[in-house]
C-alpha positions in Angstrom: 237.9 149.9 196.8 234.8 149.4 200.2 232.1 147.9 198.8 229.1 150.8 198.9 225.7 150.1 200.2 222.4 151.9 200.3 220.5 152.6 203.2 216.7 153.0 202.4 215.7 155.0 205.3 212.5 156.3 206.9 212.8 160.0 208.4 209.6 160.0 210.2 207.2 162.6 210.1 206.6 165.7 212.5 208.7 166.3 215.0 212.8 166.2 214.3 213.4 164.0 217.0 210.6 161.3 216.0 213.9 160.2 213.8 214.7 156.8 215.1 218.2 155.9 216.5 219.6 153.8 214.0 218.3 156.4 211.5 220.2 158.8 213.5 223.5 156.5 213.4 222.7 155.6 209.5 222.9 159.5 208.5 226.0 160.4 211.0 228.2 157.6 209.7 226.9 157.5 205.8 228.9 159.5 202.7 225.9 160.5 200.6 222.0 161.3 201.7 219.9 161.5 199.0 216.6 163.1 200.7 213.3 163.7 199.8 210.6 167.2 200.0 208.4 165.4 202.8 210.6 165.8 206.3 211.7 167.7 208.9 214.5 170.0 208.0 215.8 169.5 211.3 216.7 166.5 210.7 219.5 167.3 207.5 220.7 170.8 208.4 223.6 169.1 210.7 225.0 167.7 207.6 224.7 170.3 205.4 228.3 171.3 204.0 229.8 168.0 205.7 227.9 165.5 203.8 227.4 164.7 200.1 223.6 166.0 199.5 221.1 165.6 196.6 217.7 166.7 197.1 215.5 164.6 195.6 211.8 166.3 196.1 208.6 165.4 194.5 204.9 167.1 194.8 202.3 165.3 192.3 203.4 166.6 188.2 206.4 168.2 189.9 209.3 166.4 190.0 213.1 167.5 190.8 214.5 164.0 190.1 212.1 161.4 188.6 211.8 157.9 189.9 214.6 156.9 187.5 217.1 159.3 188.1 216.4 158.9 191.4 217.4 155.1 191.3 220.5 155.7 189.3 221.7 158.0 191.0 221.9 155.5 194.0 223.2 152.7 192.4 225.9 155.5 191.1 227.0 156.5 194.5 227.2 152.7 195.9 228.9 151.7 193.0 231.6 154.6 194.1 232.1 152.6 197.0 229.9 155.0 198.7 227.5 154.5 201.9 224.6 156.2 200.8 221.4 156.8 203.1 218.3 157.2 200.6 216.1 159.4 203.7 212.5 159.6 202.8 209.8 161.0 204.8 207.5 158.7 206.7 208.7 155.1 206.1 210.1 154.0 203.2 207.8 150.9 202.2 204.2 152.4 202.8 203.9 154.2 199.8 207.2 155.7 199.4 208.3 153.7 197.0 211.0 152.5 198.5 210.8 148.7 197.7 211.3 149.6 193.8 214.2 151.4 194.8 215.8 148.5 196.9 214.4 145.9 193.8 216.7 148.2 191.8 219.8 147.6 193.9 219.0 144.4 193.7 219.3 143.4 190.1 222.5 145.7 190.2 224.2 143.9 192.4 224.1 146.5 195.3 224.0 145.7 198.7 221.3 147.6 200.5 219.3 148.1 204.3 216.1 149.2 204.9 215.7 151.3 207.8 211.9 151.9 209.0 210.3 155.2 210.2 207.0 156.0 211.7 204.3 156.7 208.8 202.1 159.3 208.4 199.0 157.2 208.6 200.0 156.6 212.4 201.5 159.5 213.7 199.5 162.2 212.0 196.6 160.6 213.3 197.7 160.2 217.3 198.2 164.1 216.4 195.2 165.0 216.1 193.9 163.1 218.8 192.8 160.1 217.0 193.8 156.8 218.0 194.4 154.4 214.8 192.5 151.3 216.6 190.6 151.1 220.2 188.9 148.5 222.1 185.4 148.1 220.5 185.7 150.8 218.2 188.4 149.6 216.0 190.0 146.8 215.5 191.7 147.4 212.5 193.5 150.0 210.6 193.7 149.7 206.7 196.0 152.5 204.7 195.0 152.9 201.2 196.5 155.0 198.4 194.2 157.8 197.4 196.2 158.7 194.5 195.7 156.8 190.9 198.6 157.3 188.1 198.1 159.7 185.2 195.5 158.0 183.0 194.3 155.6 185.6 190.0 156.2 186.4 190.1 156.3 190.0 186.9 154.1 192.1 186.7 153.6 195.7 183.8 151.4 195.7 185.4 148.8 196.6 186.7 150.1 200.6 183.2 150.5 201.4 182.9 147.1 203.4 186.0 147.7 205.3 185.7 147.8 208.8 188.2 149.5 211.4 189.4 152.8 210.6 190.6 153.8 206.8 193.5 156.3 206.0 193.6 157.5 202.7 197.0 158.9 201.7 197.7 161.2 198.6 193.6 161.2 198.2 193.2 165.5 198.6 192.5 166.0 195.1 189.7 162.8 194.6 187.7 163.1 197.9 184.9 164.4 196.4 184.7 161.3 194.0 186.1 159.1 197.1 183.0 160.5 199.2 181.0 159.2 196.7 182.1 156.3 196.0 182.0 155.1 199.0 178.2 156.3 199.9 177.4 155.1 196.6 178.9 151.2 197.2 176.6 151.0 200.5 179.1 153.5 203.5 176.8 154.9 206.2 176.8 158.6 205.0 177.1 159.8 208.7 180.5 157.7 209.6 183.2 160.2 211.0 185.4 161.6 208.8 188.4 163.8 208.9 191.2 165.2 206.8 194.5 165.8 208.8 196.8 168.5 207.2 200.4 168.5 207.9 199.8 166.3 210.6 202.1 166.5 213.5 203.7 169.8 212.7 202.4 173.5 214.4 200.2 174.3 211.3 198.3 170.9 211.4 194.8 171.5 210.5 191.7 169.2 211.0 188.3 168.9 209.6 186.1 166.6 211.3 183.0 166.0 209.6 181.2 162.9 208.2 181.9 161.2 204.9 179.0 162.8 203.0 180.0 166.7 204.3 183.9 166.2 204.3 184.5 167.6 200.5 181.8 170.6 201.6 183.3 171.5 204.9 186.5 171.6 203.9 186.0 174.3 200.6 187.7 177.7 201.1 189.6 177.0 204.7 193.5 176.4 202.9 193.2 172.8 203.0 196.1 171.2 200.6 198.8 168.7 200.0 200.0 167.1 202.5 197.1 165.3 203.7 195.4 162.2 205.1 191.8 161.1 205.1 190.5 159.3 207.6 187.4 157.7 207.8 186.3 155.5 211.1 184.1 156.1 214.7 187.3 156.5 216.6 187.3 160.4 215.4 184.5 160.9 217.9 187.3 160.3 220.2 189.3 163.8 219.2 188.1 166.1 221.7 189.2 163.8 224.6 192.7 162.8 223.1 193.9 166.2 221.0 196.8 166.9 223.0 199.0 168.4 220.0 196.5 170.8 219.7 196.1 172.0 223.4 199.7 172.7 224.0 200.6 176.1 225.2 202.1 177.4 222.3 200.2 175.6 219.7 200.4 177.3 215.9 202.5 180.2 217.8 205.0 181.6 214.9 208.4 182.5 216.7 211.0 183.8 215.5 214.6 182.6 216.9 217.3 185.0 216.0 220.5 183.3 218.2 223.3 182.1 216.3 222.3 178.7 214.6 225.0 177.1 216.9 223.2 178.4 220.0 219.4 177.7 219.2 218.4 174.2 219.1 218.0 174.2 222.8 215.4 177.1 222.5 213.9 175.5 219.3 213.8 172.6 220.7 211.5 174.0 223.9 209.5 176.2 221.4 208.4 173.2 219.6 207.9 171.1 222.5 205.2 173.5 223.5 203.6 173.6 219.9 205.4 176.5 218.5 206.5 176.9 215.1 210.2 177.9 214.9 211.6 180.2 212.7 215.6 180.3 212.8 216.8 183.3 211.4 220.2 183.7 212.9 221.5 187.1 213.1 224.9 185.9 214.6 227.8 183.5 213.4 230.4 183.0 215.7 233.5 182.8 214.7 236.4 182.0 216.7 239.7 184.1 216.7 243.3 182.9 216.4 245.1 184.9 219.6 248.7 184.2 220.1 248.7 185.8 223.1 245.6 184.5 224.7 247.8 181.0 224.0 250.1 182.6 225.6 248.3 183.9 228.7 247.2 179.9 229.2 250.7 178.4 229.0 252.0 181.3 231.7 248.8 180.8 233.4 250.1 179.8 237.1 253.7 182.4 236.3 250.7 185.3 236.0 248.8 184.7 239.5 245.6 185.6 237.7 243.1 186.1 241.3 239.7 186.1 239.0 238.7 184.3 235.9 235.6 186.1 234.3 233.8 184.2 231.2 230.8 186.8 230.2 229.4 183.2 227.9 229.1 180.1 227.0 231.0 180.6 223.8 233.7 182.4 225.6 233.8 179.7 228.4 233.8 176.9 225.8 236.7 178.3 223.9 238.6 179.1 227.2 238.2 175.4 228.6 238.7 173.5 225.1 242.7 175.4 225.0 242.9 175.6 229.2 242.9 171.9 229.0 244.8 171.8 225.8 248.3 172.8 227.5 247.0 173.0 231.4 245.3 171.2 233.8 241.7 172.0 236.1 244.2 172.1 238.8 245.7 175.0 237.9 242.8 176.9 238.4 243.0 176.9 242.8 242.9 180.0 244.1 241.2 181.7 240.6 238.2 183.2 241.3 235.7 181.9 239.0 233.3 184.2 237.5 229.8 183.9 235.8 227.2 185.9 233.9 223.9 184.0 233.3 222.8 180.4 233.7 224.0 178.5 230.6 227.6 180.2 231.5 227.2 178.7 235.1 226.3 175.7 234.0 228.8 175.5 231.4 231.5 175.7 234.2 229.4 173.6 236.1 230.2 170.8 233.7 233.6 170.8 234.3 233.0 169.9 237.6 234.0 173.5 239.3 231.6 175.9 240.6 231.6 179.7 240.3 232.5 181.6 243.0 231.2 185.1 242.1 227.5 185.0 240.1 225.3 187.7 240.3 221.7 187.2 240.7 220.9 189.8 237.7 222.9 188.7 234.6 223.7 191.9 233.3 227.9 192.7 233.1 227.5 195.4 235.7 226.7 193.7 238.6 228.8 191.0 238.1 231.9 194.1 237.8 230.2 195.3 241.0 230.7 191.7 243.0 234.4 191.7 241.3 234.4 195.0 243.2 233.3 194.6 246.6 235.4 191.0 246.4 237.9 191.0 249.6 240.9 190.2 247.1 243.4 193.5 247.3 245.3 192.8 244.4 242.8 191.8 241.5 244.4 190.1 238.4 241.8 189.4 236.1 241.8 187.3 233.3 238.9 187.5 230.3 238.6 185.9 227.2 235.6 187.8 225.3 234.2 188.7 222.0 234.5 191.6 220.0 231.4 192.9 221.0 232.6 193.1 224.4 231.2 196.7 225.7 234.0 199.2 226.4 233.1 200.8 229.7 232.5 197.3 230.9 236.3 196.5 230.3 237.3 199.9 231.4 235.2 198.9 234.8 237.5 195.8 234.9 241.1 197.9 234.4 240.1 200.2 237.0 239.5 196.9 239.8 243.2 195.9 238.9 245.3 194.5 236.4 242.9 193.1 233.5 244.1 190.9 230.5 241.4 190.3 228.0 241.6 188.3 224.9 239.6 188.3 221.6 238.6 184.6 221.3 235.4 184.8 219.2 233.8 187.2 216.7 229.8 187.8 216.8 229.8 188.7 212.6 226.9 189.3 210.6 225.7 185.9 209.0 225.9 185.9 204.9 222.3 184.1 204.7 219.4 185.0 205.0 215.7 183.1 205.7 212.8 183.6 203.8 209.3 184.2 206.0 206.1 185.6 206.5 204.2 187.0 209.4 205.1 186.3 212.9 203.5 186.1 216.0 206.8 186.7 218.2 210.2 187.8 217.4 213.0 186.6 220.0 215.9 188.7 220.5 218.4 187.8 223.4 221.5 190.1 222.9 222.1 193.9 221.3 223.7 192.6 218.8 221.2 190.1 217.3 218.8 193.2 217.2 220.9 195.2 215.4 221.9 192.7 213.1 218.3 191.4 212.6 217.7 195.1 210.9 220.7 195.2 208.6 219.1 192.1 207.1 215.5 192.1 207.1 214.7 195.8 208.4 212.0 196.8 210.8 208.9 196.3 208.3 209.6 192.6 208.1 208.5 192.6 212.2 205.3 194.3 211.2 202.2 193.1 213.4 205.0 191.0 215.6 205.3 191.1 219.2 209.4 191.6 219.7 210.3 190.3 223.1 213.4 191.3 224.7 215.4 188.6 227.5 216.9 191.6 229.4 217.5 195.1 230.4 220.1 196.2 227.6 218.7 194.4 224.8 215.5 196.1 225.5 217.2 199.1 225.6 218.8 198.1 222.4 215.4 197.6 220.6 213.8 201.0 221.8 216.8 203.0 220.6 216.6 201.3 217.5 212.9 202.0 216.6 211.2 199.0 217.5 208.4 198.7 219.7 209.0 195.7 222.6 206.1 194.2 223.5 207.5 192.9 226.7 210.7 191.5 228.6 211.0 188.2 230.5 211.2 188.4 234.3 215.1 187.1 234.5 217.3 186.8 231.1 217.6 183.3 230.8 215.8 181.2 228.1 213.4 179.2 230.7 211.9 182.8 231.8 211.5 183.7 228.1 209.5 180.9 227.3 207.4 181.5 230.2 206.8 185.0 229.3 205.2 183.6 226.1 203.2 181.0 227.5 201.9 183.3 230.2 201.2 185.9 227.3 199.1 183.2 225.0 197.1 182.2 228.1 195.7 185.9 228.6 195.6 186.3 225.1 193.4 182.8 224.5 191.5 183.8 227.9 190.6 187.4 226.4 189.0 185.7 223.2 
């Protein structure tokens, strides 16, 4: 039986991608992750259904697994002969409790790693455009728990004489008494002061004000758990460095409705610009078992196909991946290759061939138009599509030539559904994610939302169904929808 081990490992905080490498590597080669409330749930939803999960979450009195269950738990799935990453948000040995957890292991005779992760008390700060130390300013940086156990009076007299810049973590629900304390043990009752609420995220919120006014100012404005206080001069130095806050699409709500399998690259663009990304995929693609399309491939060079059309990326993914299964790239010379859209082109790109016909307007019309007025005489096409393929487009193709088209993939309606509020935007980049979007959530739950359309038929799509589209990017490719969006938050932050 392998020999399990437990990996104690820090996910970061804020952005997905703040994950560090070998954190990455721990979680891709582990058996069990046992993960905690406080993280990016970018980070686990690749393993969901491949991995062994547990979710371990914890708010203050609220506990899904205690401390103890918690630690049996891993020693249980070690002992299994297990590789188990224990992922908790932040890093795992400031104030995550992480070294009881590896003492554990310890007396049970479990091997264990810690793997570190970029705390809260750092990265939260930088944020909100407040550097931890700086020349003259601070020279030191001291992180202090604000919480005290059940039972436990809580004083903060004794942080008063501390120079540099203080972070108070867990402290939301004593600042008033931390305030205090604090003026009361001798603090300058005008030092800089700040609370930092889900720091690093696109609904971070910060209240700058000094340590006598910080409780005051912050009454009625939402301000809850998570949260870090920060007391120390180098808050005067926000307005200069707040770059989170200044990014085009800062606290935007967007709403992503691409299959899951096609939206990370758009997610991940949203949020690099400071949007907050909600995925609420209206399409699952399924692939299709076609013995003939197999077939078509093994015959491929017998058939003299003149043009190959792929209308996707996942048709031109699914095409390559069983062209190279029983062919070689070869074989394509003297096939036409055909492209709709960017990501296709590039897809095909990748493969180190080039499209020969791609129309500037990625709509399937003009790219059956250049098939047309092609100087081939005798067009054989072949087309692997989906089932959503439109029928007068594939009737367009039959009446060029000789067309074989194959079924690879099925656009189905997904089973799951996201919960979500209000949102500022509402993405849709095909027919059928609109149409699908209202079978599951219906036209109420856009209410107040500008829906933004990537081309010509899927605005079309929208109108016919009801909705009112706010706008339509300039080409249909992802790039020009995000610039739409930026462009349209600059007029609207102009106007106000």
């Amino acid at each position: 039986m392998n020999k399990g081990i437990v990996k104690i490992t820090g996910a970061g905080i804020g952005p997905a991608d703040m994950l560090t490498i070998r954190a990455k590597k721990a979680l891709d080669d582990c058996d069990v992750i046992v993960y905690d409330r406080l993280l990016n749930e970018n980070i686990i939803k690749p393993y969901l259904g491949k991995k062994e999960m547990y979710y371990a979450g914890k708010t203050a009195g609220d506990h899904y697994l205690t401390q103890d269950q918690i630690n049996d738990l891993i020693l249980e799935k070690a002992k299994e002969g297990k590789t188990v990453v224990r992922l908790k948000g932040g890093d795992p040995y400031i104030f995550g409790r992480g070294g009881e957890e590896a003492l554990h292991l310890l007396e049970n005779g479990v091997d264990f790693e810690v793997i570190p992760g970029i705390t809260s008390g750092v990265l939260s700060l930088m944020y909100a455009g407040i550097p931890a130390t700086f020349r003259d300013i601070a020279t030191s940086i001291s992180f202090i728990t604000g919480h005290r156990s059940q039972g436990t009076e809580a004083n903060f007299s004794q942080y008063a004489d501390l120079e540099g810049t203080l972070v108070f973590y867990m402290g939301l629900n004593n600042l008033d008494q931390l305030s205090s304390d604090l003026i009361a043990a001798g603090m300058d009752k005008d030092r800089p002061a700040a609370v930092i609420m889900h720091g690093g995220y696109p609904d971070q919120r910060v209240q700058v004000s000094t340590i006598e006014n910080i409780y005051s100012d912050i009454q009625g404005k939402g301000f809850g758990s998570p949260a870090l206080i920060v007391v120390g001069d180098v808050i005067n130095l926000r307005d200069q460095l707040n770059f989170y806050e200044n990014l085009p699409l800062f606290s935007k709500k967007v709403l992503v409705t691409r299959a899951r399998s096609q939206a990370s690259s758009l997610r991940e663009k949203l949020e690099n610009l400071g949007a907050q990304v909600i995925e609420a995929p209206c399409i699952e693609i399924k692939e299709v078992e076609n013995p003939d399309f197999i077939a078509a491939i093994k015959d491929f060079d017998k058939r003299a196909y003149s043009h190959l059309v792929i209308h996707s990326v996942n048709g031109g993914e699914i095409f390559f991946k069983h062209f190279l299964k029983y062919r070689d790239l070869r074989d394509l010379a003297g096939v036409k290759i055909c492209s709709i859209g960017k990501m296709t082109s590039k897809l095909i790109r990748s493969y180190g061939l080039r499209p020969d016909i791609e129309p500037e307007n990625f709509v399937g019309e003009d790219l059956l138009a250049a098939i047309k007025a092609d100087s081939t005489e005798e067009k054989k096409i072949f087309l692997a599509h989906s089932n959503l393929s439109r029928q007068d487009l594939l009737q367009g193709y039959r009446d060029l030539g000789q067309l074989d088209a194959f079924v690879v993939y099925e656009n189905t309606l997904p089973e799951e559904r996201v919960d979500f509020g209000e949102v500022d935007y509402g993405l849709f980049t095909s027919s059928s994610t609109v149409e699908n979007y209202l079978k599951l959530y219906g036209k109420e739950s856009l209410a107040g939302a500008k829906v933004v359309s990537i081309g010509d038929i899927t605005s079309k799509t929208i109108k016919d169904q009801g909705l009112d589209l706010y706008g339509q990017s300039k080409e249909a490719t992802i790039d020009s929808l995000i610039e739409f969006l930026k462009e349209d938050v600059e007029n609207e932050n102009e106007k106000n």
